[in-house]
C-alpha positions in Angstrom: 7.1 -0.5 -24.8 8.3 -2.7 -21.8 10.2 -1.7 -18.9 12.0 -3.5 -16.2 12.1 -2.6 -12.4 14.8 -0.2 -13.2 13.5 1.4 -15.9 11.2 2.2 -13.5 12.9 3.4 -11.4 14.8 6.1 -13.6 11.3 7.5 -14.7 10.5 8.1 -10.9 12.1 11.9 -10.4 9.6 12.8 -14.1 6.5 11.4 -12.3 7.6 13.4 -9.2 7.2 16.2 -11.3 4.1 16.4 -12.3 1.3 14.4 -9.9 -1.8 15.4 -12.2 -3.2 13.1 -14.6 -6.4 12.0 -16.1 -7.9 9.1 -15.7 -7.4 6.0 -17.3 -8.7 2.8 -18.5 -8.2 -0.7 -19.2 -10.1 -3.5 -21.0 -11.0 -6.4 -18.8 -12.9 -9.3 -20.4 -13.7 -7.3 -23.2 -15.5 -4.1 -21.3 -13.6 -0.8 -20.5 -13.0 0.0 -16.6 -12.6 3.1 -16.3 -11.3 4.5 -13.3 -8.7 7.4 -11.8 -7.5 5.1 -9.1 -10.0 6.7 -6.7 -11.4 4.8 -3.6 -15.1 5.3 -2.5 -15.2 2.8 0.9 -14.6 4.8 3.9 -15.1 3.7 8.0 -18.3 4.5 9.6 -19.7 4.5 12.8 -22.2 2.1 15.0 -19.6 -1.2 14.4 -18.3 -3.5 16.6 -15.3 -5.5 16.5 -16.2 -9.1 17.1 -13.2 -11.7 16.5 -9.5 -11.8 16.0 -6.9 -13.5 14.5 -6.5 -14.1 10.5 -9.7 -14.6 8.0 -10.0 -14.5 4.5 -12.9 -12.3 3.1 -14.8 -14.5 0.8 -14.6 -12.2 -1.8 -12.7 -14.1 -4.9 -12.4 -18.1 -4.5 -8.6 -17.8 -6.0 -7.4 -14.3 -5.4 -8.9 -13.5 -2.2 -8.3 -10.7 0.3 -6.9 -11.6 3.9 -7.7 -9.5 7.0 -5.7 -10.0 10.2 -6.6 -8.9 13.8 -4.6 -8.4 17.0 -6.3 -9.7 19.8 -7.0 -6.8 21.4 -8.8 -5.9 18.5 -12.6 -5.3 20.5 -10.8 -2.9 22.8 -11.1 0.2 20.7 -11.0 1.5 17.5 -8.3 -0.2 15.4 -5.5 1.7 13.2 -5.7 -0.1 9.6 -2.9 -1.0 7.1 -3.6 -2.0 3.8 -0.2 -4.5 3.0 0.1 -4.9 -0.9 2.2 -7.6 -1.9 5.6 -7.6 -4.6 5.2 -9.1 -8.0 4.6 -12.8 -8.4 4.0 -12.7 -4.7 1.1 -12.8 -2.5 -1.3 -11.6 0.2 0.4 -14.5 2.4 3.7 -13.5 1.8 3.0 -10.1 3.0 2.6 -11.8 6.5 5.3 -13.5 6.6 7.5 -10.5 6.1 5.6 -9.0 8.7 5.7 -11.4 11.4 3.9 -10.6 14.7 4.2 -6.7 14.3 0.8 -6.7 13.8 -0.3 -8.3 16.9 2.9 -6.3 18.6 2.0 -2.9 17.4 -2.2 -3.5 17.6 -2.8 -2.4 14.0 -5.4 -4.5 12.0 -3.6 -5.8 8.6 -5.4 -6.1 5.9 -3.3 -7.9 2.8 -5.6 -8.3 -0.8 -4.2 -10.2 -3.8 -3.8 -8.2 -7.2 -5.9 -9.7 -9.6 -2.9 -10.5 -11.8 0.9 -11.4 -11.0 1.6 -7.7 -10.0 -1.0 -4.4 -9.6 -2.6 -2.9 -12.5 -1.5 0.6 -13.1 2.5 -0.9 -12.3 2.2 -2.5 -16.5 -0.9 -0.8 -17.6 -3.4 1.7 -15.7 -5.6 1.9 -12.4 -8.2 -0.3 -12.6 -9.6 -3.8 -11.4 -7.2 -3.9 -8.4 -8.7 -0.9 -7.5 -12.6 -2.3 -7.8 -11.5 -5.1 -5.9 -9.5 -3.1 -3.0 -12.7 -1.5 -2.6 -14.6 -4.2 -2.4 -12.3 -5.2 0.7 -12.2 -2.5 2.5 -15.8 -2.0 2.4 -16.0 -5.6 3.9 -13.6 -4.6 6.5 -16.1 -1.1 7.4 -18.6 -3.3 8.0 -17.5 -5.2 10.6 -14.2 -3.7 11.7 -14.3 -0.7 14.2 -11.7 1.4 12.3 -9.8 4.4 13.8 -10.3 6.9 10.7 -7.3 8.9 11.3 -5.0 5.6 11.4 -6.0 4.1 8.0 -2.5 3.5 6.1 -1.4 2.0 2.6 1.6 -0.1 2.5 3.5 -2.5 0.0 6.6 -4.2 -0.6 8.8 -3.3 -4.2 5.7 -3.1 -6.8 3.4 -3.1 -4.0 5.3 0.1 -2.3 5.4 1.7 -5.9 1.3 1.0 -5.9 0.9 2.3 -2.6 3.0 5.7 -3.0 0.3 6.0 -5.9 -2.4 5.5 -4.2 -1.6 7.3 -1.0 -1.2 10.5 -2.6 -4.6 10.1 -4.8 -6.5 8.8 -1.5 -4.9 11.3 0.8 -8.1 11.8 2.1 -8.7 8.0 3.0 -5.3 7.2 4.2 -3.3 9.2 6.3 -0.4 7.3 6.1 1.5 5.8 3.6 4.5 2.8 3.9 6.6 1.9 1.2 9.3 -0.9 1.9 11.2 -0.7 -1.6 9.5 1.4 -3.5 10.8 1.8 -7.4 8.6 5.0 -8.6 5.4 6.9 -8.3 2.3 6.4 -10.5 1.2 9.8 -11.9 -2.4 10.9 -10.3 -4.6 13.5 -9.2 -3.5 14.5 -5.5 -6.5 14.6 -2.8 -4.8 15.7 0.6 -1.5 15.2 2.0 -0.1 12.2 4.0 2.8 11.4 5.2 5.5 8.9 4.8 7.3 6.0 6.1 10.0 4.9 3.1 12.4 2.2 3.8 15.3 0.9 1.3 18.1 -1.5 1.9 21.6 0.0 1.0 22.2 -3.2 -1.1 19.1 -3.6 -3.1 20.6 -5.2 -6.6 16.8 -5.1 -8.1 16.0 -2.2 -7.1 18.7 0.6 -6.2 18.4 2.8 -3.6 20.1 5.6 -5.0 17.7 5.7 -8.4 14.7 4.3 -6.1 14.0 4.9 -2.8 16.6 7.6 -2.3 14.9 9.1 -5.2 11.3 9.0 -4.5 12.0 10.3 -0.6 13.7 13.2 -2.4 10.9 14.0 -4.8 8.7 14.0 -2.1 10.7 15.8 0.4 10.9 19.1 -2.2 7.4 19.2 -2.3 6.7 19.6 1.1 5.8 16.0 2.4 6.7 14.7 5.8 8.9 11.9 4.9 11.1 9.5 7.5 13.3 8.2 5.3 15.1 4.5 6.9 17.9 3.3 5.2 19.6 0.0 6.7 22.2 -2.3 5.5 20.4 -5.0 3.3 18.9 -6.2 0.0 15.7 -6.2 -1.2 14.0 -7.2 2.2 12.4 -5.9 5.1 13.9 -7.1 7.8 12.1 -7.5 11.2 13.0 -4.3 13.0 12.4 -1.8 10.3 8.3 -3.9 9.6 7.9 -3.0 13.3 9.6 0.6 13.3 6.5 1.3 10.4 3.8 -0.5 12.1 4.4 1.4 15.5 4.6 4.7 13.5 1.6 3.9 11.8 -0.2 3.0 15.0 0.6 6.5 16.9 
């Protein structure tokens, strides 16, 4: 069965409802991955920031992670948000919706490509987006001083609607979770409890704020999540002030 965006975004109150899931799997290249959307890379100490600016990680000649860093960034341990792209976009575009609230804000960016047009588990279920998210923020451990309790996941449209998902399954990793247009929440099992920045433009025709993000900040509202909920008159968009309003509440 197929959905559209909002389909999706009519299913989001029933995934709301119930957060606790197995896991799943999905056939890549003829082998089952099997995976429960779960992250294993986490920041450790004894690194040293050395550089700035923006770098791609080497890890995929064609869909490659890219890592951007303020140039203060060998000052102190850095906050980190993880910037997943909309689909048929990618890790570039992410930057150019984000403009210099990076830099502004201090917080290290950190924007991988889905191995597909959009993120696994938004068509099928968690799984090589996940391996290679990993893979990226291990590479970032290594040689990024990261402030542990400022490590964020954030998205635009299906990149929100990932990182609601995997916020609330890596609660433990990131503290913080960003969704600029979210449609819906993937079901998962829940490990600790972030909060949220959710923003939604008033005029979104692809995906409605009243079934989407109006919904979702509800759902996670009643069960006792800090959410700030920003609203402002647009489409489907972040505009300029409301990237740096998140970035500067990710960074306190």
């Amino acid at each position: 069965m197929k959905f559209t965006r909002r389909d999706f975004c009519t299913i989001a109150g029933s995934a709301m409802g119930s957060l606790t899931v197995g896991s799943a799997c999905r056939r890549i290249g003829g082998a089952a991955i099997k995976t429960d959307g779960r992250l294993s890379a986490r920041p450790h100490d004894g690194v040293k920031t050395r550089g700035a600016g923006r770098t791609k990680l080497g890890l995929d000649s064609r869909r490659d992670a890219i890592l951007d860093l303020p140039k203060n960034a060998n000052l102190s341990p850095l906050p980190l948000l993880v910037m997943l792209h909309g689909a048929t976009q990618t890790a570039d575009d992410m930057f150019w919706y984000l403009g210099s609230a990076g830099e502004e804000t201090g917080v290290a960016v950190l924007a991988p490509n889905a191995r597909d047009t959009t993120w696994d588990a938004i068509t099928d279920s968690f799984g090589p987006d996940v391996d290679f998210l990993d893979r990226a923020l291990e590479r970032v451990f290594d040689s990024v001083a990261i402030d542990s309790s400022r490590i964020a996941v954030g998205g635009f449209s299906d990149g929100a609607s990932y990182a609601l998902s995997l916020g609330l399954i890596n609660a433990d990793l990131f503290r913080s979770v960003l969704a600029f247009s979210p449609g819906f929440i993937i079901e998962g099992a829940l490990y600790g409890k972030p909060r949220f920045f959710i923003s939604h433009g008033t005029h979104d025709h692809i995906l409605p704020i009243d079934s989407c993000g109006r919904r979702v900040a509800t759902g996670l509202k009643a069960q006792g999540y800090d959410v700030t909920f920003r609203e402002f008159d647009g489409d489907h968009e972040i505009p300029p002030e409301v990237a740096r309003e998140g970035l500067a509440w990710i960074s306190k």
